[in-house]
N, C-alpha and C positions, 0 to 999 in steps of 0.2 A: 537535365538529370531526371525529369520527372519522367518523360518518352522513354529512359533510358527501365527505370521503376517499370512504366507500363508492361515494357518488354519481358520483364520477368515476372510478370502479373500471374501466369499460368501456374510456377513454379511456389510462390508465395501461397495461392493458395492451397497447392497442394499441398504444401507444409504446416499451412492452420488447419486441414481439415484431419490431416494426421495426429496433431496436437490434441484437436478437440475430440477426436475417436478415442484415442488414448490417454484422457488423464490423470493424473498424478495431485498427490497432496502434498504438503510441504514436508523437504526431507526426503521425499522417496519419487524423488523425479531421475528414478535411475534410467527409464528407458527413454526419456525428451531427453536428460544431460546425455545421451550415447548417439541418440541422432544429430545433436547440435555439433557432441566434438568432433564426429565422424566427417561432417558437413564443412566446418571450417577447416580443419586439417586437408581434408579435397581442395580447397581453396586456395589454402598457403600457407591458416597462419598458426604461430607458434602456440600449442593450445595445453591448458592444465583442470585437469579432470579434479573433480572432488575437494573445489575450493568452496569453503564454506558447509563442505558436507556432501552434498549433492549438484554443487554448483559447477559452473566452464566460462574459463576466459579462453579468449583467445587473443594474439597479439598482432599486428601489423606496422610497418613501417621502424623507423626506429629515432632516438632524437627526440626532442623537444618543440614545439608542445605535443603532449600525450591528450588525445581526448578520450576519456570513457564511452561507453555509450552501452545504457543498464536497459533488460529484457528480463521481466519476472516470469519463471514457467508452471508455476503452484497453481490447481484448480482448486475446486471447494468442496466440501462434503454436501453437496445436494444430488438430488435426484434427476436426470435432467427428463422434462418435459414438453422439446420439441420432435415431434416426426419429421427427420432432415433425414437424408441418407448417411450423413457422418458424423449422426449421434454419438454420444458417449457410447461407449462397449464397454463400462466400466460399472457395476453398481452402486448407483449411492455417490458418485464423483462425475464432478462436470465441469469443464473451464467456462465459468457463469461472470467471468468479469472480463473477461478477454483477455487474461494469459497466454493463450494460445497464440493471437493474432498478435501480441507484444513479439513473441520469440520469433515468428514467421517473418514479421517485419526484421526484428533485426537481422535476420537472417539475410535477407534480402538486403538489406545495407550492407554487410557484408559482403555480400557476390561481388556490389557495386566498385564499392572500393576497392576491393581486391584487382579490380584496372584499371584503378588507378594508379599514377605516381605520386605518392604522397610526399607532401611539404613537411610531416611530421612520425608521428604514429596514432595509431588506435587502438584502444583494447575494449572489446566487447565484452560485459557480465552479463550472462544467464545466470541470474539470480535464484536460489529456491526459495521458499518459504516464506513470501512478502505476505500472508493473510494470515500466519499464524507463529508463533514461538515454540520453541523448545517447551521441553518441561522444566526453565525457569524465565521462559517467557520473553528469549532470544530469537530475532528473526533473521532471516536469509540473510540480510545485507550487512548486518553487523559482524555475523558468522567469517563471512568474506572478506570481510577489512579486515579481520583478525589473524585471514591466510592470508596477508599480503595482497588484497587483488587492488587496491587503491595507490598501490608506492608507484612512485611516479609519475603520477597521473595531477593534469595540469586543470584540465575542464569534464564536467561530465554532461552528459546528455539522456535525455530518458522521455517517455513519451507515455501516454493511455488514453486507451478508446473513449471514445463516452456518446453513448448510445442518445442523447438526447440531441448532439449538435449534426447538422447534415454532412452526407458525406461531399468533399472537396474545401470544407471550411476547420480550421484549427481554434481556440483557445489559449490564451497565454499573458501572464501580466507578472512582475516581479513584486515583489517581498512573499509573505507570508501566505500561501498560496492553499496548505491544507494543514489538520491542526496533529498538534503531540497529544497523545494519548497515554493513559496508565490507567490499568482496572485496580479496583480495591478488593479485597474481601475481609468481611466485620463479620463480628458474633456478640452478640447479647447477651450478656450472661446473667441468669438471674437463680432461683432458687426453687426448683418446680413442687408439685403437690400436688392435692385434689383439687377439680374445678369446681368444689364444694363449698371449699374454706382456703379463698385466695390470701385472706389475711394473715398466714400461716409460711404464707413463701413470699418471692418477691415475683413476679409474674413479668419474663422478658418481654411476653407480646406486648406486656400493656408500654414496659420500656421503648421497645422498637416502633412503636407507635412516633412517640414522640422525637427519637434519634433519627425517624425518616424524615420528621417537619424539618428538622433543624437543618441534615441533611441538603432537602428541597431548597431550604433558604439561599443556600451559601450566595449561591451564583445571585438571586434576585435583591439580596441583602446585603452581604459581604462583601462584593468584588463594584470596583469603581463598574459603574455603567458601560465605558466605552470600551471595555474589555470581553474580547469573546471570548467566553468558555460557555462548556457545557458539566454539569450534573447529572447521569442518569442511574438509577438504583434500576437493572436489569432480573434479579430473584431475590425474593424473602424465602426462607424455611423454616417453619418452627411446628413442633408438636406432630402427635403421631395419634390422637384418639380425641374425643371429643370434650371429656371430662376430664383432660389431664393436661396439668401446666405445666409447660418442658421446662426443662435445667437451662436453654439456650438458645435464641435463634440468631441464623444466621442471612446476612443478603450480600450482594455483589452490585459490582456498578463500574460505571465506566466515567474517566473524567476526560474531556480537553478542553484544548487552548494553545495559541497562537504567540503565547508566551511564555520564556523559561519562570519570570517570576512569579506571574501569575501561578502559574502551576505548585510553586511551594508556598501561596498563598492558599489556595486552594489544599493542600495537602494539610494544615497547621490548620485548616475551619472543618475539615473534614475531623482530626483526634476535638477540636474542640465541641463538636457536634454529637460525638461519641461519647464522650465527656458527661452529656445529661445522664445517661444512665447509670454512673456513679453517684448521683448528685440526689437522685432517685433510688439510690440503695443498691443497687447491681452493678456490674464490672461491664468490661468491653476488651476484644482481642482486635487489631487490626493488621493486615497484610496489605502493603501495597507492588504492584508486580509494574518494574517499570517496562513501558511499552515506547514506543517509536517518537522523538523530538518533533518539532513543528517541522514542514518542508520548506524552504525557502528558494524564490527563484532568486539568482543575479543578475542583477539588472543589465549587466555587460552580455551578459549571456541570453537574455532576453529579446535585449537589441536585434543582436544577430541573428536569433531566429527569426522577428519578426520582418525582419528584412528581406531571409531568405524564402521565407513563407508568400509573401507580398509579392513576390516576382514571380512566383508560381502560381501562386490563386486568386492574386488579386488583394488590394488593399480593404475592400467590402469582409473579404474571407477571413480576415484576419482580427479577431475582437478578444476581449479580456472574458475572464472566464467568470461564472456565477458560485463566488465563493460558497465554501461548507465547511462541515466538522469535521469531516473525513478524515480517514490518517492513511499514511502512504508513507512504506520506512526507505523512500530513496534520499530522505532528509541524511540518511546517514552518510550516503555518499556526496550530497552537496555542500555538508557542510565541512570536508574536506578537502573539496573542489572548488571553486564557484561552476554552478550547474545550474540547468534551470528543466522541469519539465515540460511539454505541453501538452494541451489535448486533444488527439486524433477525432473529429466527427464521421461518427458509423451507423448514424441510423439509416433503419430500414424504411423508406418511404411509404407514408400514411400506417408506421406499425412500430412506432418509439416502444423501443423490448427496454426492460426495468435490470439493472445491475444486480448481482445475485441472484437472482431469481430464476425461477425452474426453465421458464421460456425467455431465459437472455439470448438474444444472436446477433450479431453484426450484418451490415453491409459490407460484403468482401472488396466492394471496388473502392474502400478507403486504402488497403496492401500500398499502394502502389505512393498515395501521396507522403503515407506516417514513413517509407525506405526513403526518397525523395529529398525531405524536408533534415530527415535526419543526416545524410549523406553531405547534405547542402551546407548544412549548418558547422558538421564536423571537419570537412575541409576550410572551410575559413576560419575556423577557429586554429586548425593548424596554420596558419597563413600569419597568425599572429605570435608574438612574445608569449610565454607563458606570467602570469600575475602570481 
């Protein structure tokens, strides 16, 4: 299968550098969702446009088990900052996390299948919008399950570059793999006046001073030790002139963790943090926007990949990943699957490029192993009963 990946090596990456010439933001991947449907329906398989908004499945084989297999195509709002010949042609938008090379590869898993004779079926999601939400802070993937793209579907599959591991080597280990995320936004609300005569009002700065400590605490004070999460206050805003004490300030922040209850742990120390600045004479407004559950791999699903991984790169190639905070909304489709992700190695030799960032790029001769692996893993999974 991999020889077979190699062979379509040319065509992969002509499809990432397409990708990456042309990117899109979330929600408005109308001309990637037009080449993708274009591309699969050349192929064979039964395909539905504008799932999720901007999203494309397509289908194949038919019967049980159904394996997914999710390709997010959202760039980012950066600049890009490498001299490549197939730069962004876009301003101000870049595919800086490797969306591009996600969609290319599935694509390429794709072609593969498509001669094959399948023991089941597959359906491919071109995802939009995995880096950002709606304007109430819904992403691609949930979007998707909402048009149906998950019914039926027995296992999922899903994959991401990661610019730090070399290319021919993967990443992959089961349970809690990246964290749930939800940002907050507070306001402070106090009593403003002159910077003359603060005794006169109730002064939010001096509040939010304090509602940051508490804030800070949660995680180092509140939560059992052996539990990850993260606290981070992202902006303060307050005031507008030097001698003048606002009516309010306001900050943002971002929380995870790796579990459901931590999480409304963390949400009940977050109002009670908030809380000082009543206590201290002034009010508090809070909004929490919820964002993407923890990811989790199954470890059934796991298995298999590391199996199918192992016969193509070797058992050395094959190691557990160096867990983070990160959030990744394919939790939405695994946890109506069992699914598991892993992670494609793309670095560029003696030149590890940083994720997001203006000079992100990949090694293109990862294409061939992330179609491969995927392909590999999706047919034995069809090979099996669905759980």
């Amino acid at each position: 299968m991999l020889q077979r990946a190699r062979d379509i090596n040319d065509q992969m990456v002509a499809w990432r550098r397409e990708f990456h010439q042309h990117p899109e933001l979330g929600y408005q991947e109308h001309r990637t969702g037009g080449l993708v449907a274009k591309t699969l329906e050349g192929l064979g398989y039964r395909v539905r446009r504008g799932v999720g908004r901007t999203g494309v499945t397509g289908d194949l084989g038919s019967g049980h088990p159904m394996v997914a297999i999710r390709a997010d195509m959202d760039a980012l709002p950066i600049q890009e900052g490498n001299q490549v010949s197939y730069a962004s042609q876009s301003p101000g938008v870049m595919h800086a996390c490797g969306h591009d090379a996600h969609t290319a590869i599935a694509l390429g898993a794709a072609t593969l299948l498509a001669r094959q004779d399948l023991p089941g079926a597959v359906r491919f999601l071109f995802q939009p919008a995995e880096e950002v939400g709606d304007d109430e802070g819904v992403s691609g993937a949930a979007h998707m399950i909402e048009d149906g793209a998950m019914e039926g579907v027995d296992y999922t599959l899903a994959l991401h570059v990661d610019a730090a591991t070399p290319v021919g080597q993967i990443t992959v280990d089961d349970g809690a793999i990246s964290a749930g995320v939800d940002t907050f936004y507070a306001a402070i609300i106090g009593k403003g006046g002159h910077g003359a005569a603060p005794h006169k009002g109730i002064d939010p700065i001096h509040l939010a001073g304090h509602v940051v400590l508490a804030l800070h605490g949660i995680v180092s004070r509140r939560l059992w030790p052996f539990d990850p999460a993260v606290l981070s206050i992202g902006s303060i805003h307050g005031g507008q002139a030097h001698n003048v004490i606002p009516d309010r300030v306001e900050l943002s922040g971002t929380i995870r963790y790796m579990e459901m209850d931590v999480r409304e742990q963390i949400l009940a120390e977050i109002e009670r943090a908030l809380s000082v600045a009543r206590a201290l004479g002034g009010d508090y407004e809070l909004e929490i926007e919820v964002g993407y559950p923890p990811m989790y791999n199954h470890a059934g699903v796991v298995s298999l990949i590391q199996q199918v991984a192992v016969e193509m790169l070797g058992e050395k190639n094959v190691q557990p990943p160096v867990k983070n905070m990160g959030a990744e909304d394919f939790g939405f489709f695994s946890d109506l699957a069992p699914g598991a992700m892993f992670y494609l190695g793309c670095r560029i030799e003696n030149d590890e490029r940083i994720h997001h960032h203006p000079l992100f790029d990949i090694n293109e001769g990862c294409l061939p192993y992330g179609a491969a692996i995927l392909v590999g893993s999706a047919l034995r999974l069809m090979e099996r009963r669905a759980t």
